[in-house]
N, C-alpha and C positions, 0 to 999 in steps of 0.2 A: 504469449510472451513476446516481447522485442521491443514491447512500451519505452521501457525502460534503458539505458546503456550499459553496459556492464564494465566498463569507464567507471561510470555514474556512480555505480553500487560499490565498486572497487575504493572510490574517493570516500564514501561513508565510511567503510571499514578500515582504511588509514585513519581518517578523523578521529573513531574510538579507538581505536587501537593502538595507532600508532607505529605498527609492526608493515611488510611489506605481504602482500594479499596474491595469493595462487588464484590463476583465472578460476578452478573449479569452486571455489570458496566463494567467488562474485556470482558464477551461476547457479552456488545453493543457494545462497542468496537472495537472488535476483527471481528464484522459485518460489520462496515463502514466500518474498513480499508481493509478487504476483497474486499470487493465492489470496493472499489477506487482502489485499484491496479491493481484489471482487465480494469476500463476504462481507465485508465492510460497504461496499456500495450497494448492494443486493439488499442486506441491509437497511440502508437510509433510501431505497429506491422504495423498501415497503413504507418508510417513514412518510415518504413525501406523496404518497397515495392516497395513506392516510389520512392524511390532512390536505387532500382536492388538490395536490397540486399535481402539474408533469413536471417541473424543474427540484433536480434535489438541492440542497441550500447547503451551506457550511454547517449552521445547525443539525441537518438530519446526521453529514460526515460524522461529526461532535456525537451527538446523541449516540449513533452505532457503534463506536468504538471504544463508550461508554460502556454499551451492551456486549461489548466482545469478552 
């Protein structure tokens, strides 16, 4: 975790919401989408083996997130 800012994740959740955002509410957050990007990279990191490469591409992102 710390990728992220929890600023960062706080500004997304005004954006939809609107409303004003408890720090604990940015660091649930800021937990799921931690989470999820790794199984989302993990993911496309199998995609792009697959197919001979070591760089993962926007397409494999694309593709896995598809898959999720």
């Amino acid at each position: 975790m710390g990728e992220i800012s929890t600023s960062a994740i706080e500004r997304i959740i005004r954006k939809g919401s609107g409303l004003r955002v408890s720090d604990s509410a940015s660091k649930e957050l800021l937990v799921y989408l931690d989470e999820l990007g790794v199984r989302i990279s993990q993911k496309a990191s199998v995609l792009a083996k697959h197919a001979g490469r070591k760089t993962v591409t926007d397409e494999d992102i694309k593709l896995a997130i598809k898959q999720n």
